[in-house]
N, C-alpha and C positions, 0 to 999 in steps of 0.2 A: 450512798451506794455508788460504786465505778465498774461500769464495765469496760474492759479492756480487749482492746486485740490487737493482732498488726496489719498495718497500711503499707498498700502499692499504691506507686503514686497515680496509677490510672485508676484506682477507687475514690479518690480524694475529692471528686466532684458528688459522687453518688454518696457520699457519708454526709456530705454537710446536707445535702437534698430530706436524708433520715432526720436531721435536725432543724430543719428550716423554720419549724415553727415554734422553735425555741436554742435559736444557735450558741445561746451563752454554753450547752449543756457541753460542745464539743471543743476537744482540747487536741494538741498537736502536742504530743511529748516522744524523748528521746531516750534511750536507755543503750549506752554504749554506741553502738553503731547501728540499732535498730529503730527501727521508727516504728510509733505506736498511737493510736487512737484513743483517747479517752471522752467515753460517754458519761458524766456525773450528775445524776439522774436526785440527786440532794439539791439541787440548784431549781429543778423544775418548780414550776409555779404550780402544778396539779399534781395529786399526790403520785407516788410510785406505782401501783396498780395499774396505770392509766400507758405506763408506756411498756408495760410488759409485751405486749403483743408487737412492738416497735422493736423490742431489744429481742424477741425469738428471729423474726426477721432478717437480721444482719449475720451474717454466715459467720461459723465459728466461733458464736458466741451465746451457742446454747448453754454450752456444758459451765461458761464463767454465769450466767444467767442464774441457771439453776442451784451452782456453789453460794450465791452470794443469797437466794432465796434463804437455802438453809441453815447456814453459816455466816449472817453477814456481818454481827461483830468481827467474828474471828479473820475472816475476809478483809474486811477494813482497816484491822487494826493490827494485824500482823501478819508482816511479808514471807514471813519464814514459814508462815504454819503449813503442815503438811497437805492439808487440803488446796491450800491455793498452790504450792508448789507442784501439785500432783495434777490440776488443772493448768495451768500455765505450762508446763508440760507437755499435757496433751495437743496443748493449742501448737508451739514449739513445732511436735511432730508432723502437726498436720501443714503447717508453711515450708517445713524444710522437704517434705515426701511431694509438693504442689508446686511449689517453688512459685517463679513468677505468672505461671500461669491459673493461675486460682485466683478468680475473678471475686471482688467482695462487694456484691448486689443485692438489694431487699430482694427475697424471692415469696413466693407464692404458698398458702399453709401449704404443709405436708411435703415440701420440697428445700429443706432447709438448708444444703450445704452442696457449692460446685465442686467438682474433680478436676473435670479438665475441660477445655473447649476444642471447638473444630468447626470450620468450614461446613455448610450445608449441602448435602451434595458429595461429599465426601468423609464419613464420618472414619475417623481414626479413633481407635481403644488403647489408650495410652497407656491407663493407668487402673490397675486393677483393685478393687474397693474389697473390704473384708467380706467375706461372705456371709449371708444374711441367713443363717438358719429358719424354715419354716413351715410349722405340723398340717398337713393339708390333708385332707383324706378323699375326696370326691374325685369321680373318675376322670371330670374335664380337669382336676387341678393335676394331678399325676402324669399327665400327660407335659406339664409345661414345664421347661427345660429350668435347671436354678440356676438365679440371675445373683448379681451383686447390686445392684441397683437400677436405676431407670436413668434412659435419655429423653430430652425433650429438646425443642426446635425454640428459640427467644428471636424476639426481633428488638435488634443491637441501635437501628436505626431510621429513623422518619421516613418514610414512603415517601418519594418525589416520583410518580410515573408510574410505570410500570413498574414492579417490586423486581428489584437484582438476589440474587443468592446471598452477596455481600452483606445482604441489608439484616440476615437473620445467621446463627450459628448454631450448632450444636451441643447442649451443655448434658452431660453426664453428673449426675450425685446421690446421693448416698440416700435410702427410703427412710424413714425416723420408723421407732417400732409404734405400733400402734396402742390407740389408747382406746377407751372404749366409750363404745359407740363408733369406729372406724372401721375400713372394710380397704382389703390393698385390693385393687383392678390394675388385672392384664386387657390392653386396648385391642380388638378385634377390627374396627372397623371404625377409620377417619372419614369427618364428612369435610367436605369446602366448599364453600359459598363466596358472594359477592360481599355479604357481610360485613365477610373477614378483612376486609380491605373499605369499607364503610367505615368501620368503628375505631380503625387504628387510630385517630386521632382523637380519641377519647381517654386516652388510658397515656399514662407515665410511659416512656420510651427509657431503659428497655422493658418485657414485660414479655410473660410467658405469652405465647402465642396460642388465644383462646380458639373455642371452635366446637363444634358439637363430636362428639364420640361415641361406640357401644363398648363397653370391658366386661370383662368376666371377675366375677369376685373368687381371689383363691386364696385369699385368708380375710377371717371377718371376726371383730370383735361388738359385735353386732346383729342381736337375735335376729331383727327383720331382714338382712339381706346376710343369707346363708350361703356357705361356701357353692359355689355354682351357678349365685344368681346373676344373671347381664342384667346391668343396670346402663344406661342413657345419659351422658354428663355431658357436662362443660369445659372437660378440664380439658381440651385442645391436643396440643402436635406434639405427644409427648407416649411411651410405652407401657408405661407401669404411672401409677399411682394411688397415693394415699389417702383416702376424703371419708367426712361425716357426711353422710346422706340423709341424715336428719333435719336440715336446717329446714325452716317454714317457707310454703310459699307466699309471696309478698304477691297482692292483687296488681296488675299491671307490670310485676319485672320478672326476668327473665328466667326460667324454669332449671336449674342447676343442675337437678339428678331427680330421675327418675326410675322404676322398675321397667322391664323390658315387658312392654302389653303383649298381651297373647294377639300371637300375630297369625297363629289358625296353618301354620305352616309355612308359612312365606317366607322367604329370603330375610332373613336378621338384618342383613346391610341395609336395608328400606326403611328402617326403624330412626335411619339420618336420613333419611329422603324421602319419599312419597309417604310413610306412613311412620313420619317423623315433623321436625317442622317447618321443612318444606311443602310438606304435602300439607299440613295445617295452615301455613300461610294461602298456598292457592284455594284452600277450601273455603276457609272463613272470610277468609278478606274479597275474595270474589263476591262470593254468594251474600255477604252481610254490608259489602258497600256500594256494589254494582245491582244487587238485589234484580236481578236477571227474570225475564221474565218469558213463556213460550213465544217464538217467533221472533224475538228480539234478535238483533246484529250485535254482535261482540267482536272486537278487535283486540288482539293478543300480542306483544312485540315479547322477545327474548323466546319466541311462542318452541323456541328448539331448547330450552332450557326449563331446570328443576320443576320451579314453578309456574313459568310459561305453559308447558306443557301437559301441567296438568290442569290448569285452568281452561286451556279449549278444549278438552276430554269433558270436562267437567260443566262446561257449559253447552256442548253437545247434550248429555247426559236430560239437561231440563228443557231440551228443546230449543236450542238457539240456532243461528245460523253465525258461523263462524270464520273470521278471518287473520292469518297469523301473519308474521311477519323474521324472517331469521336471515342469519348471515350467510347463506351458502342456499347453492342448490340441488345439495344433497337433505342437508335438512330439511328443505323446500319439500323435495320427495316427499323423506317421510313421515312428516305431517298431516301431508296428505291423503297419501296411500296408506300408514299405519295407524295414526292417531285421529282418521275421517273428520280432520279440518275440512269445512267447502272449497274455502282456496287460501293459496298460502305463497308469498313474493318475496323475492331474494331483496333486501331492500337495498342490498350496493349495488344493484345492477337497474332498478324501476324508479320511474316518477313517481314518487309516494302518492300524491294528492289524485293521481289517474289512475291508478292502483288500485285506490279505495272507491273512487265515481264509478268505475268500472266493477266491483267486486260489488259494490254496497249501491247500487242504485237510488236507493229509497234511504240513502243515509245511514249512521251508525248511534246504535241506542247504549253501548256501554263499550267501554275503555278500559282495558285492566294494563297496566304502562309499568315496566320494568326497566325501560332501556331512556327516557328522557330525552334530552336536545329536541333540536329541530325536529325530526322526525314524530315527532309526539305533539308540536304544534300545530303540523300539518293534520294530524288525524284528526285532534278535538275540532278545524276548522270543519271538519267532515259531519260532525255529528249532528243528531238531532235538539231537536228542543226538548229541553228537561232529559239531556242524556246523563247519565251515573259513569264517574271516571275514579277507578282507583288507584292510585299511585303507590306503587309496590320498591321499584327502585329505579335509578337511574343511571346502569352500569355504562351505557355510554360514555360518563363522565369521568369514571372512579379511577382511571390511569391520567388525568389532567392535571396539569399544575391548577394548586387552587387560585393561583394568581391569575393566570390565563384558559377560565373556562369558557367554551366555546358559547355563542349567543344565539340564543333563539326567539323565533317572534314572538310577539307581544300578545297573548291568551285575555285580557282583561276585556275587552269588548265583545268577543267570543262568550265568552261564560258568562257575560250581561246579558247582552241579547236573547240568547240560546237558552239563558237561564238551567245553568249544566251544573253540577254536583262535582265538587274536584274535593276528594279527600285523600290527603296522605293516612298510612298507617301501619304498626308496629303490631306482629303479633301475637305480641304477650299483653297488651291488653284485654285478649282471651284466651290469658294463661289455662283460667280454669273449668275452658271448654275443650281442654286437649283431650280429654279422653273419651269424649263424644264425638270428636271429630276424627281421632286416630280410630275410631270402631267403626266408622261410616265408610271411613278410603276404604277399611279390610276387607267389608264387604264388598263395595266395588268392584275391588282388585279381583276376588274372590269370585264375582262372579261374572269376570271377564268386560265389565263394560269402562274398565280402567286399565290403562295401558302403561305401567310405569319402566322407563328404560335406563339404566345406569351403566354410564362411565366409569369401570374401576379400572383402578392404577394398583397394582401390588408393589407392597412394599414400603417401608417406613422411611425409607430413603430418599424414596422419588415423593412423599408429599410436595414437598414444594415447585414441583414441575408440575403435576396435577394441578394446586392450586393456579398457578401463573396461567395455565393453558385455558382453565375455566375461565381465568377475567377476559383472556384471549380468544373466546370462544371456539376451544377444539373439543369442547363436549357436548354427548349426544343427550340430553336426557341428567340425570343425575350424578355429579363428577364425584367420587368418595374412593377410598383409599383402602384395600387391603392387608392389614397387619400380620 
């Protein structure tokens, strides 16, 4: 069995990548003045099944995918037959209406075929997709304008520093119809994290640019989440899209989609932040690693951020005495005055280590560290014996060449002596405490002894300034993005 399509020559590195793990499969052939890819999936050492979810992947070559499923003598064995003429065809139309700009990338399920590209930051509508007829009937669905298809935001290029706009683009493509058990989501509200810019070196370069989200479901083939429902996902920087919300959750990985918890009336955008999981990280990972106790001293750095900020709300809450740490002294402020930190230091302007002897007299019994470096060896040097330190992140760093990160001192005789507790942690190791944890912030929230503050950006456009601004810390509180 062959599938076929055609190559630009700036795909030609990403096509042999589809094959790497069995490069005999890919062929370079020529037909007249055309260049063309051949995948020969008869050559593979594991049966054909095995690479079907390989060959939906590769743009524009669903529809020869599916002919050769049905049809694959007749496919095979001759050139002439109407079905393959009628397919090679279509493919035809779609290279010469795309021309050289029709990027051919593995893309993401439910996202199968580019249109056009553009610059981030400036999105241009080049090319107009057929229209997607679709039977809706709920009042939130009638309301939304018809679309042709969905845009989403890729990042084209490795992160050195600070992220540039260049480094990500705008790709436009076509929705697939749905199959059942799918649900298409309109995105209401973007969230951005530190994360985001953590994990990019985790994943294949280019690669949809993931991230948490709220959407609205306004077509669903999919009894459990009905036209209307917001559902919580994963699927990143993107407006529209197509997803099974069924898949299982795995103990310890990371939460994919969810239904939108009754949130008792609260702001829906909070559902990516304080009572989303942001707010699940500050709640659990404080409370279950710092394990805080009345009277205790707690020290809070990014203490002006998502979950900085609610972590010394939240250690107030059990009776702590509280000290934060942020970039400004405005934030300084309101820390303070809003979120009844005891005291709180601009740390680019203070001597950290006289900051904390003067704040914390009698020393510091827990650490909740977001921000890393130096700054974060000086405080552990602060603490008490048998103090509990959690390490949440270290955005200090996350804009640094990984070659040239900055050095800090040496914690090992510190946490001998002092006999201190230093644990990192991820948390979807308590994937399946989110819903006891998201019922506990509402009540907080609810009844005012939680303070949650969000930075929104409107706009699908300006994500990527939002995002950049939060690693740069110009947000107050929760940076998320209105759609």
């Amino acid at each position: 069995m062959i599938a076929r399509d055609v190559k630009f020559h700036e795909s030609l590195n990403t096509r042999k990548d589809i094959s790497k793990q069995e490069p005999n499969l890919l062929n370079i052939t020529k037909d007249g003045d055309q260049d063309f890819i051949e995948i020969d999936f008869t050559k593979s050492n594991v049966p054909v099944e095995k690479h079907r979810h390989e060959a939906e992947e590769v743009d524009n070559m669903q529809d020869i995918w599916s002919e050769c499923q049905e049809y694959p003598a007749e496919y095979d064995r001759d050139e002439s037959s109407p079905r393959r003429l009628q397919v090679e065809q279509q493919a035809e139309e779609i290279r010469r209406d795309t021309l050289d700009q029709l990027r051919m990338t593995t893309r993401a399920p439910g996202r199968p075929r580019i249109l056009r590209t553009g610059s981030v930051g400036r999105p241009k509508k080049i090319y107009q997709t057929k229209e997607v007829e679709r039977s809706v009937t709920s009042t939130d669905a009638n309301e939304i304008e018809d679309f042709a298809g969905s845009t989403e935001i890729t990042l084209k290029n490795a992160l050195k520093r600070t992220p540039k706009r260049d480094d990500y683009e705008i790709i436009k493509f076509e929705l697939p119809a749905l199959k059942n058990g799918d649900i298409l989501l309109k995105m209401e509200w973007i969230s951005v994290d530190p994360s985001l810019r953590v994990y990019h070196n985790k994943y294949n370069i280019p690669y949809d640019q993931f991230g948490y989200t709220l959407g609205i479901v306004i077509e669903s083939k999919n009894d459990e989440y009905p036209v209307g429902t917001r559902v919580v996902t994963y699927e990143g920087w993107c407006d529209y899209c197509v997803v099974n919300p069924n898949k299982p959750v795995i103990p310890g990985q990371r939460i994919l989609y969810y239904k939108l918890p009754d949130l008792k009336g609260l702001p829906m955008s909070m559902s990516v932040g304080a009572l989303g999981m942001p707010g699940v990280t500050a709640y659990l990972g404080f409370l279950e690693i710092c394990k805080p106790q009345e009277g205790d001293t707690v020290v809070v750095t990014g203490a002006a951020g998502a979950v900085g900020s609610l972590v010394g709300q939240i250690a107030k809450i059990k009776g702590c005495k509280v000290i934060g740490f942020a970039g400004s002294d405005d934030k300084v402020q309101w820390i303070e005055e809003e979120l009844g930190f005891d005291k709180a230091f601009n740390y680019k302007t203070v001597n950290i280590s006289a900051a904390i002897k003067e704040a914390a007299p009698n020393g510091v019994d827990c650490y909740f560290d977001n921000v890393g470096g130096e700054i974060s060896s000086l405080i552990i040097n602060e603490m008490n014996d048998f103090g509990r330190i959690a390490v949440c992140g270290s955005i200090s760093t996350y804009n640094n060449d990984v070659c040239q990160l900055p050095k800090a001192s040496i914690l090992q005789p510190t946490v001998v002596m002092k006999q201190l507790k230093m644990e990192g942690f991820v948390v979807w190791r308590w994937n399946y405490r989110f819903p006891e944890a998201i019922q506990q912030l509402t009540e907080l929230v609810l009844n005012g002894k939680l303070n949650p503050k969000e930075h929104i950006t409107v706009g699908f456009e300006n994500v990527f300034d939002a995002f950049v601004g939060m690693l740069n810390g110009e947000n107050v509180g929760k940076a998320v993005i209105k759609i």
